[in-house]
N, C-alpha and C positions, 0 to 999 in steps of 0.2 A: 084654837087653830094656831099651830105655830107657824112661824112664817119666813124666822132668821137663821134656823137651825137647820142646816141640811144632816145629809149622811159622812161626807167628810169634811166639811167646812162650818163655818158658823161667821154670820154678821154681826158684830157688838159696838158698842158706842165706845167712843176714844177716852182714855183714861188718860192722867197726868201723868203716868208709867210712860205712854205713848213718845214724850217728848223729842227722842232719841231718834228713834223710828221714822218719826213725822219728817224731825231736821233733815235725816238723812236724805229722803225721799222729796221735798221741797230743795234741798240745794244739789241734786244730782241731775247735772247740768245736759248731762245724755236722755230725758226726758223732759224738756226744761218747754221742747214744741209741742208736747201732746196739752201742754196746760195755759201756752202764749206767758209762761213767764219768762221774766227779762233779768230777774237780779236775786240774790241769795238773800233769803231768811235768815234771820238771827233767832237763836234761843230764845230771846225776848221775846221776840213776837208772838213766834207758837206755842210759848207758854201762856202770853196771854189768849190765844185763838182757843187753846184748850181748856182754859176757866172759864169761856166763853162756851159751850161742845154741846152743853146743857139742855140751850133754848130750842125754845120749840122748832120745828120745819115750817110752820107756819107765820110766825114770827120775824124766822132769819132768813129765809127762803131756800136753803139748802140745808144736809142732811149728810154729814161723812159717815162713814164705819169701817172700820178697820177688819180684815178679810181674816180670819183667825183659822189656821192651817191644822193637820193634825201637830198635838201636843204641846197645843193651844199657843203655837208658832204665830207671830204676825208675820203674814203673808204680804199684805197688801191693803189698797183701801179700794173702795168703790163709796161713789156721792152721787144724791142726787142734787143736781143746781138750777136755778133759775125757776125754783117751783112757782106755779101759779093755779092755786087751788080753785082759782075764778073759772081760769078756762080746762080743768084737771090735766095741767102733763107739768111734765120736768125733763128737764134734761140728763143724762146718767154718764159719769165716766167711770173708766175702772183703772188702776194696775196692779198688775202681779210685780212687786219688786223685782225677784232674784229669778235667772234664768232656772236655774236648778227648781223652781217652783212652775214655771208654765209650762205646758202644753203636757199635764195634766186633769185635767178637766175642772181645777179648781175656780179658774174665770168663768167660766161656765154653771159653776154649779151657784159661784155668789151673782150673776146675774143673773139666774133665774130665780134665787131667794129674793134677789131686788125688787123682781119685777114683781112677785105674787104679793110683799109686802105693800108695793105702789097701789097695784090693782086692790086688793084684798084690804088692807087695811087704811091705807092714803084715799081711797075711792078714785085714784086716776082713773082717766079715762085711755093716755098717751104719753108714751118717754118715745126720747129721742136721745141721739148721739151725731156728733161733728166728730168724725173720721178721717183723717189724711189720705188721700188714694195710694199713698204706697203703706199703706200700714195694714198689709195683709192679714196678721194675725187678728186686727180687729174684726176686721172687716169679714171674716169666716166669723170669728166668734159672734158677733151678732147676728148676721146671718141665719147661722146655725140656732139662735136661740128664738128667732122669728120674725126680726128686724128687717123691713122691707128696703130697700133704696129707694127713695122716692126724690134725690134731688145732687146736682153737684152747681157746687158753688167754683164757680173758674178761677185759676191766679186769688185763690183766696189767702192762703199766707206763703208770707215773706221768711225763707229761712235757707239760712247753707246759701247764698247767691240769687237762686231762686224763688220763682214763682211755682206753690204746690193748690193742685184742686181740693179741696172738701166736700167729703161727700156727707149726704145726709138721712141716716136711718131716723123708721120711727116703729115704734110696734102700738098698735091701736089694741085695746082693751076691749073686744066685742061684747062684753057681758054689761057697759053701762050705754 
């Protein structure tokens, strides 16, 4: 059973090639709320995070993979974090870098590899996602992929002046 390979996309593990990629994406400060970071990555560090990329999901309790487009383009990444194999769920974020890349069904088609690998080979039982209430495109895209709404978190982050709600998808695994 393959699990990471779609029809136009594919899920792979982060290579030391990645470095560039990653930097970019960790210091582009126009997404800087979807992740609660605060300060720029140095080359150092994601060099060392990606000799680190290896260990197991069990081990380090999260799991990147870099979203590989056609013609084997790095698109983007999607992770799963805060895994907890006791109670089976994790948590899953995604992004599509480059506008010229979304809102072709490629988020879509790697969180549904995500989620069959979660289910299927991780044995979850539940992922979830923390979603911004104005961040419509997420919030279709999970939606659309079976993510229920089951909760908003009020005045939950601090950004731009304001106070923004978080909402909270989950999508349950019926099969364990």
């Amino acid at each position: 059973m393959v699990t990471l390979v779609g029809e136009h996309i594919r899920l792979r593990a982060l290579e030391p090639e990645d470095l560039n990629f990653i930097h970019r994406i960790e210091n582009d400060e126009t997404i800087w709320e979807l992740s609660a970071t605060q300060t720029p990555y140095s080359k150092f560090v994601i060099k060392r995070y990606l000799e680190n990329a290896h260990k197991d999901i069990f081990e380090v309790k999260q799991l990147r993979l870099v979203i590989e487009g056609p013609g084997e383009e790095s698109i983007g990444l999607i992770d799963l974090f805060d895994f907890d194999a006791r109670n089976m769920r994790a948590g899953v974020g995604i992004l599509i870098e480059q506008d010229k890349h979304r809102n072709k069904g490629y988020g879509a088609e790697a969180l549904q590899l995500l989620c069959n690998y979660s289910f299927k080979r991780l044995n979850l039982h539940q992922l979830y996602a923390n979603i911004a209430s104005d961040n419509t495109g997420s919030i279709k895209l999970f939606g659309k992929l079976g993510f229920e709404k089951v909760g908003v978190k009020k005045d939950w982050n601090f950004q731009m002046g304001s106070f923004k709600d978080e909402l909270l998808f989950q999508k349950i695994n019926k099969d364990t």
